[in-house]
C-alpha positions as CSV (number, residue, x, y, z in Angstrom):
1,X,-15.3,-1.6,12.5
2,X,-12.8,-2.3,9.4
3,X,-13.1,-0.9,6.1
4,X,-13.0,-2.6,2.7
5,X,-10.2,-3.4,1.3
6,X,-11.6,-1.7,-2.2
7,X,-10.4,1.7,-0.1
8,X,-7.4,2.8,-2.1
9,X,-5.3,4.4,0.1
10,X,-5.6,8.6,0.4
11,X,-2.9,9.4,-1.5
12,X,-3.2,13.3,-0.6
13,X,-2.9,12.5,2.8
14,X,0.3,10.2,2.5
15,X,3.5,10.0,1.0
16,X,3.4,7.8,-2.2
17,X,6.3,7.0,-2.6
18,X,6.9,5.9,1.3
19,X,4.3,3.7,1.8
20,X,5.2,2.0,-1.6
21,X,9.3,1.7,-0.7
22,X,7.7,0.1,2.9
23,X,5.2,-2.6,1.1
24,X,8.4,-3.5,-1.1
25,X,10.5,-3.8,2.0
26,X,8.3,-6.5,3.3
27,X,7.4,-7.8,0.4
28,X,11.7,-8.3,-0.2
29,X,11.6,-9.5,3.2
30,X,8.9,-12.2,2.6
31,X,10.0,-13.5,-0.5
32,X,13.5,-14.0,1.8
33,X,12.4,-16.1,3.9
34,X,9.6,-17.9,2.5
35,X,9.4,-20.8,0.4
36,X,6.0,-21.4,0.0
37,X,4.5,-20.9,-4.1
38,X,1.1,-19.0,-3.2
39,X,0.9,-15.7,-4.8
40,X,0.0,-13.0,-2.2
41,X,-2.6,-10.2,-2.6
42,X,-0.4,-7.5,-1.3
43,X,0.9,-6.0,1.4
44,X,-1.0,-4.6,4.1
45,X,0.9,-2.1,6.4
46,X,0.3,-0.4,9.5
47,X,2.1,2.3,11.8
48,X,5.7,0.3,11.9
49,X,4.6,-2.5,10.6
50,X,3.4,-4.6,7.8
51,X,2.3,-8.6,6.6
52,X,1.9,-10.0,3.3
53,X,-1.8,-11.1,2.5
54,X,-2.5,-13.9,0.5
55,X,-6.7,-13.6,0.8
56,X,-8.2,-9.9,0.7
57,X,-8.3,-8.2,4.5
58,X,-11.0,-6.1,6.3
59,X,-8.8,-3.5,7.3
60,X,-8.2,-1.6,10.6
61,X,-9.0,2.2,10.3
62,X,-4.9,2.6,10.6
63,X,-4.2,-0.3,8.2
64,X,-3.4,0.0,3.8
65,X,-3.9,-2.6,1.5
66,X,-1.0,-2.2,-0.9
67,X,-1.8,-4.4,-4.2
68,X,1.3,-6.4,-5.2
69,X,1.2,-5.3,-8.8
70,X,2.0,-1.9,-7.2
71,X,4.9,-3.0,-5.2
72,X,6.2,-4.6,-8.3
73,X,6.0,-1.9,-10.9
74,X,9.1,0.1,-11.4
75,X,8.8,3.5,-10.1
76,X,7.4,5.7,-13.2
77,X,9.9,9.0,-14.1
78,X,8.7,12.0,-15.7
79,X,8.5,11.9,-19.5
80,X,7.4,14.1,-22.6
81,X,4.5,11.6,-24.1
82,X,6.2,10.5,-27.3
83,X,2.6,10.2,-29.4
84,X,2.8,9.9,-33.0
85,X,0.4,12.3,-33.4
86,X,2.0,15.1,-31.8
87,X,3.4,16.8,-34.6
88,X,0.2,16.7,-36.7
């Protein structure tokens, strides 16, 4: 039976960064070829695959819901925090 889709994927089982540069790829892919105006969901990918969801999925035990706000964001880099307070 499928999962929900409020699963986050197990990120200490995966790698990040991978499965994030694969939703994009689709994602690129989609907005290529498509000219429709709906806003999608995410991505959902599976082993070698992957599909652009415009309605939340029940997901396949194989299958990750990648939220599009995550395939959007620009990869974070590693940065001393640059509070104000930290020279009080």
């Amino acid at each position: 039976m499928g999962s929900s889709v409020s699963a986050q994927p197990r990120w200490d089982r995966i790698n990040s960064a991978a499965v994030i540069a694969q939703a994009r790829r689709v994602y690129f892919q989609f907005l290529e070829r498509s000219v429709s105006a709906l806003e999608p969901q995410g991505i959902v990918l599976s082993p070698g695959q992957g599909r652009v969801v415009f309605e939340l999925p029940v997901l396949l035990p194989e299958e990750q819901f990648i939220p599009l706000d995550w395939v959007r964001s620009r990869p974070s880099r590693s940065r001393p925090s640059r509070s104000p307070y930290r020279g009080l």
